[in-house]
C-alpha positions in Angstrom: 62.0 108.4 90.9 63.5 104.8 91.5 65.9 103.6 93.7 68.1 102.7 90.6 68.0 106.6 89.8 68.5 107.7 93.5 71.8 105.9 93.7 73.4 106.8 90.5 72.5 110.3 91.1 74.0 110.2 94.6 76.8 108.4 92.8 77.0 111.2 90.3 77.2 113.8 93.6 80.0 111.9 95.4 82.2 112.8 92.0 80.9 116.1 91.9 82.7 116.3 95.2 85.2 113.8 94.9 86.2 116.2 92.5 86.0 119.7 94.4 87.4 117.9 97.9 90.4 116.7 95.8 90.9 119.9 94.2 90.7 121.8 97.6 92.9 119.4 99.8 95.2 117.7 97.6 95.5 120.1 94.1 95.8 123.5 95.9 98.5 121.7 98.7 100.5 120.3 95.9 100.5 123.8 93.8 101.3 126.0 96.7 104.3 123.4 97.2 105.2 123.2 94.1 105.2 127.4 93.9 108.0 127.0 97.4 104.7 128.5 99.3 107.1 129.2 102.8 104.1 126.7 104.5 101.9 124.2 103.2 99.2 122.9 104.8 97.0 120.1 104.5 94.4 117.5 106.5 95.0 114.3 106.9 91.1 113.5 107.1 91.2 114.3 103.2 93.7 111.2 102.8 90.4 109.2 103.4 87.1 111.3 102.4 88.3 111.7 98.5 89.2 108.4 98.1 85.7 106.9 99.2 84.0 109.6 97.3 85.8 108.6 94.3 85.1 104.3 95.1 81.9 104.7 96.4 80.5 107.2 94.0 81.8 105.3 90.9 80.3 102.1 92.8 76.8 103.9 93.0 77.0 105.4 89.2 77.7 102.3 87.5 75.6 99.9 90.0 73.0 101.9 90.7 70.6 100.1 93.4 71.9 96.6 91.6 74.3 95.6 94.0 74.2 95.6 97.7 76.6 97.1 99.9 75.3 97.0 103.6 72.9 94.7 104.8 70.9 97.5 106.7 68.6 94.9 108.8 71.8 93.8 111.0 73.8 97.2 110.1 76.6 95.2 108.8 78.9 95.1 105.5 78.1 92.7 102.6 81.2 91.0 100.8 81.0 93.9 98.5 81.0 96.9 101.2 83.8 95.0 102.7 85.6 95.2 99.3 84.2 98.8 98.6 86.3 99.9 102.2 89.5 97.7 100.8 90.0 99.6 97.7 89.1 103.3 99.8 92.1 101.9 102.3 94.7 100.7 99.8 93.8 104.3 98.0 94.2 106.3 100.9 97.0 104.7 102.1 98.9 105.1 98.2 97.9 108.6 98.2 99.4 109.9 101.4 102.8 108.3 100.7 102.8 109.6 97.1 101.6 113.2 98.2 104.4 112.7 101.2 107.4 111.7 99.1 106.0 114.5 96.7 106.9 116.8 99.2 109.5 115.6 100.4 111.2 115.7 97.0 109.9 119.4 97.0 112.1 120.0 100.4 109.1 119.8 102.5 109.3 118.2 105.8 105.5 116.7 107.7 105.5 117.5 111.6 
């Protein structure tokens, strides 16, 4: 097996669970709030792990082993890893304030 199929494969597993993370942490939150569940709970750590499963494993499916994202020698970021962790943050950061003014609008209060 090549590299090239190695990374879009691991690509393909990050949405596999991209997709069972989101439905676990954010979906089932954001139906038990919607049902008035009396509490709702939910992990902050989510706000971050979804999102880079979602960039990074689209990153991986479409570019394969084309394009490099750390420079492994010197353990740093390339240009591209640095852009890769830009787009998880700006994610992250939109989905927590859309799932918090969600519930807020639902009558939920964080704290």
């Amino acid at each position: 097996m090549t590299a090239d199929v190695k990374y879009r494969l691991g690509g393909l597993l990050c949405l596999i669970a991209f997709v069972g993370f989101g439905w676990w942490g954010i979906w089932l939150p954001l139906q038990a709030a919607q049902a008035h569940a009396a509490e709702v709970r939910y992990s902050l750590k989510i706000f971050v792990l979804v999102p880079a499963l979602l960039v990074f494993g689209l990153f991986f499916l479409i570019g394969g082993a084309r394009w490099s994202y750390r420079d492994a020698e010197n353990r740093k970021l390339t240009a591209a890893g640095w852009a890769l962790m830009a787009v998880v943050a700006v994610i992250s950061g939109l989905s927590f304030w859309w799932l918090q003014h969600t519930f807020a609008a639902l009558g939920y209060t964080s704290g």
